[in-house]
C-alpha positions in Angstrom: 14.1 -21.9 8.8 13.2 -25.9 9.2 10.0 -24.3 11.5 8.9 -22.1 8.4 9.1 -25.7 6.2 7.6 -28.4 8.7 4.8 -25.9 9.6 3.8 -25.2 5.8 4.1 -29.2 5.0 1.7 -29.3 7.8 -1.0 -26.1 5.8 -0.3 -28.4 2.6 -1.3 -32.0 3.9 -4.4 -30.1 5.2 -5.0 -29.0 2.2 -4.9 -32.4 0.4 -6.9 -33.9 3.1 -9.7 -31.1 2.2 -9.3 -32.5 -1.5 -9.9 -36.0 -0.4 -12.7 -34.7 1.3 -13.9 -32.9 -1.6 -13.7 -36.0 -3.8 -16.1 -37.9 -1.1 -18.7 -35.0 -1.2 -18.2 -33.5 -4.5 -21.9 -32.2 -4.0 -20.6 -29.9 -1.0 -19.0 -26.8 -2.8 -21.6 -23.9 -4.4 -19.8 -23.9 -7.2 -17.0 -25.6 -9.9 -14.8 -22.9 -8.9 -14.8 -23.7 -5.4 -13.8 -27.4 -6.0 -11.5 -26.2 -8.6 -8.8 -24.6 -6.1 -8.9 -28.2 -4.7 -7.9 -29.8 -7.8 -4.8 -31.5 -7.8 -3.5 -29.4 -10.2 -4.4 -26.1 -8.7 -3.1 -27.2 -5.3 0.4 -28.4 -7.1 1.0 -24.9 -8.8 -0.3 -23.3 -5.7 2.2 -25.3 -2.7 4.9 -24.8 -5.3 4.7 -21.0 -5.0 3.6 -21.4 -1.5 7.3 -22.9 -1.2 8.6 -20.2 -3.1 7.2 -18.0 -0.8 8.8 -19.6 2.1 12.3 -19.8 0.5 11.7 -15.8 0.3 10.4 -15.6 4.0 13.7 -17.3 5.1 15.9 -14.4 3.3 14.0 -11.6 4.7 13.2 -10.2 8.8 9.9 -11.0 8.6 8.1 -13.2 11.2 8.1 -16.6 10.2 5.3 -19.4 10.5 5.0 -20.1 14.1 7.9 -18.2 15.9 9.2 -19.7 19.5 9.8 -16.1 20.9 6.1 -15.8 20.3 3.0 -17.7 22.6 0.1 -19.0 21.8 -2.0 -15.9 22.5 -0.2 -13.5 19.8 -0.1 -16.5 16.8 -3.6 -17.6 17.6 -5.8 -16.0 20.1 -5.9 -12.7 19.3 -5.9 -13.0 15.3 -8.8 -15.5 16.4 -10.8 -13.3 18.3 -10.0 -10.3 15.7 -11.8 -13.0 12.7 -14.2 -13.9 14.8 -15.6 -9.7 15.7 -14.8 -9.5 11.9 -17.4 -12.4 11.1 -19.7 -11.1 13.7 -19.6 -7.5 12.3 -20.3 -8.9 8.8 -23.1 -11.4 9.6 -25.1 -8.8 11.5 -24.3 -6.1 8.7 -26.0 -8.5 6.8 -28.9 -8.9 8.6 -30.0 -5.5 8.1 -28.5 -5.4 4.5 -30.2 -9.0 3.3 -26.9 -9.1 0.8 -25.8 -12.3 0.9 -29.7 -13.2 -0.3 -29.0 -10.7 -3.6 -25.4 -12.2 -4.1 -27.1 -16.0 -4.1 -30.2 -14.5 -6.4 -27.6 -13.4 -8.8 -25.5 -16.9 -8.9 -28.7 -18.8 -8.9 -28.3 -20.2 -5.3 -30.6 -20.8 -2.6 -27.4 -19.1 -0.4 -23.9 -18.4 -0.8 -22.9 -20.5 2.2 -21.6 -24.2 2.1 -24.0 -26.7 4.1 -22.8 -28.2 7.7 -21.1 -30.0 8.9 -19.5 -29.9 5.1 -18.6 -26.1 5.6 -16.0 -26.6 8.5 -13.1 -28.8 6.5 -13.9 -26.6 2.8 -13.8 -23.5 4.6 -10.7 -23.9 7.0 -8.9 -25.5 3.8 -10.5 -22.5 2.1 -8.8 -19.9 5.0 -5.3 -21.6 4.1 -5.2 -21.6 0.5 -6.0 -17.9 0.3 -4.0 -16.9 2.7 -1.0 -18.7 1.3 -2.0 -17.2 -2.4 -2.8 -13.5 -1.5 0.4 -12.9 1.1 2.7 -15.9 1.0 3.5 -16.4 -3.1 4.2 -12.6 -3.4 4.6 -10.9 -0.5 7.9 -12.1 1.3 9.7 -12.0 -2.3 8.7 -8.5 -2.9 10.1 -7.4 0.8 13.3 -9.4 0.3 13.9 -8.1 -3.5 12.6 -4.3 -2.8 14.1 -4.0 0.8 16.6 -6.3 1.6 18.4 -6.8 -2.2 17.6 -3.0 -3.9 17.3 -0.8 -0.5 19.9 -2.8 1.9 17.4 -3.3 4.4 16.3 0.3 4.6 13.0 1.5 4.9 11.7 -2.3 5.2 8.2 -1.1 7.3 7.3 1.5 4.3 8.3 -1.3 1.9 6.3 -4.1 3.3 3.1 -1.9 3.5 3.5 -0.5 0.1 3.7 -3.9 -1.2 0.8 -5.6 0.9 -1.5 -2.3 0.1 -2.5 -3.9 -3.3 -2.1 -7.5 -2.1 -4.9 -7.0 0.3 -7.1 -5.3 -2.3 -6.8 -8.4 -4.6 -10.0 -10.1 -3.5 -12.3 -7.4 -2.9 -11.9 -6.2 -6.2 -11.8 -9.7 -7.6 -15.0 -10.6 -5.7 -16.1 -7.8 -7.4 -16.9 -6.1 -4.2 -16.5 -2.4 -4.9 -17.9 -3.2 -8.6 -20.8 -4.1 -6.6 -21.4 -0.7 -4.2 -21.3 1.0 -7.6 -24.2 -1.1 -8.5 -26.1 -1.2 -5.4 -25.3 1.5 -3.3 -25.3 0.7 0.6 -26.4 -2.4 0.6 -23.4 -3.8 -0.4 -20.5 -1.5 1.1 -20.7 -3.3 4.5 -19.4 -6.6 2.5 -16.7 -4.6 0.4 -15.6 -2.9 3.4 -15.0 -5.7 6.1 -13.7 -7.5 2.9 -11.1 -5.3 2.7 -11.1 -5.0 6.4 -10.4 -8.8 6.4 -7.7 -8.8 4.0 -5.5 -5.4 5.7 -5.9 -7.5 9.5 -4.5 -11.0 7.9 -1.7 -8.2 6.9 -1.4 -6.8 10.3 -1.1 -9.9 12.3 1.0 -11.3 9.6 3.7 -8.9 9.9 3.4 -8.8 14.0 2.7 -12.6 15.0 4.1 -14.5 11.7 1.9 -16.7 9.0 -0.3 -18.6 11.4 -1.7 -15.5 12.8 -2.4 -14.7 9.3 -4.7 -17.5 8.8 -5.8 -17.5 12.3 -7.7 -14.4 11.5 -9.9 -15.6 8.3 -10.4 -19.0 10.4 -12.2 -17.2 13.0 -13.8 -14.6 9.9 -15.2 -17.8 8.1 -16.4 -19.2 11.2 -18.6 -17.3 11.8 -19.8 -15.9 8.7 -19.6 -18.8 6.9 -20.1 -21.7 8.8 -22.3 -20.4 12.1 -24.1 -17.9 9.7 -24.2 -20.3 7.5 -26.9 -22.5 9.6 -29.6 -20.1 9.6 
């Protein structure tokens, strides 16, 4: 349990170094939004769920932060490397596609990626705070009141999965991803796809190498996508 709390006071003082950060380059984000989730009061209401969320992880069988009977390949290599083909996929998708260009022409951007060397901090801090929003606040809650208070710890697997289904669909159709194909056809079903490709891997890993791996996997996404993408 004290492993689950020291490594999420470690995610949170990152993310209030990334608002420092912010405050020093307020020019860096693409948008208010982005520097938004920064805010001090966004972070606040965000690591107090977060905590929540950890509270709930402690009552339930699932994996925790960064478990011991676990090394360092299955908590950060291989959710890495599973990001990292996951940016790769996306970026050359896009390539052909030219989608990112439309999504910038529609905000009224010159692109939809953050400048380096700015993008590495905004973008890792970015890869914790929605990981810890999409699967932490809800997730371990709904597995401990569903499967371990209502169901006595029966039919936990089915109950995770049914729970994480539409957690993993809360960005792409947020982002307005699938809204999107609708409008545009083919052009931009790679990006709703490996969104919710994205999303449904974090999940995975999540359940199999704890919350690390979790975040591991939309470090190595954003990476590439975002910040080595980003520089062409």
């Amino acid at each position: 349990m004290w492993r689950n709390f020291l490594a999420y006071a470690v995610l949170v003082a990152v993310l209030i170094a990334v608002h420092y950060f912010i405050e020093l380059y307020p020019d860096a984000t693409k948008s208010v939004t982005q520097a938004a989730v920064f805010s001090w009061t966004a972070l606040a209401i965000i690591g107090a769920l977060g905590l929540l969320g950890v509270v709930f992880l402690n009552l339930t069988n699932l994996r925790g932060f960064w478990d011991a009977d676990l090394d360092i390949r299955q908590k950060i290599s291989r959710p890495l490397i599973a990001g990292l083909v996951l940016g790769t996929t996306l970026a050359v998708s896009d390539i052909l596609t030219g989608w990112s260009g439309i999504m910038a022409a529609g905000m009224h951007l010159s692109t939809i990626h953050i400048a380096f060397p700015l993008s590495v901090p905004i973008y890792f801090g970015g890869a914790i705070l929605v990981t810890i929003v999409y699967f932490l606040v809800l997730l371990p809650f709904l597995d401990w009141l569903i499967a371990i208070r209502l169901l006595h710890g029966k039919h936990e697997p089915a109950v995770f999965w049914l729970a994480a289904t539409p957690l993993a669909l809360i960005e792409p159709i947020t982002q307005g991803d699938f809204a999107a194909v609708l409008a545009y056809g083919w052009t931009a079903a790679p990006n709703a796809f490996l969104d919710v490709l994205i999303n449904f891997a974090q999940v995975a890993f999540m359940r199999s190498s704890g919350f690390i791996a979790a975040i591991a996997v939309r470090v190595g996404f954003y990476a590439v996508w975002h910040v080595l993408y980003g520089l062409f």
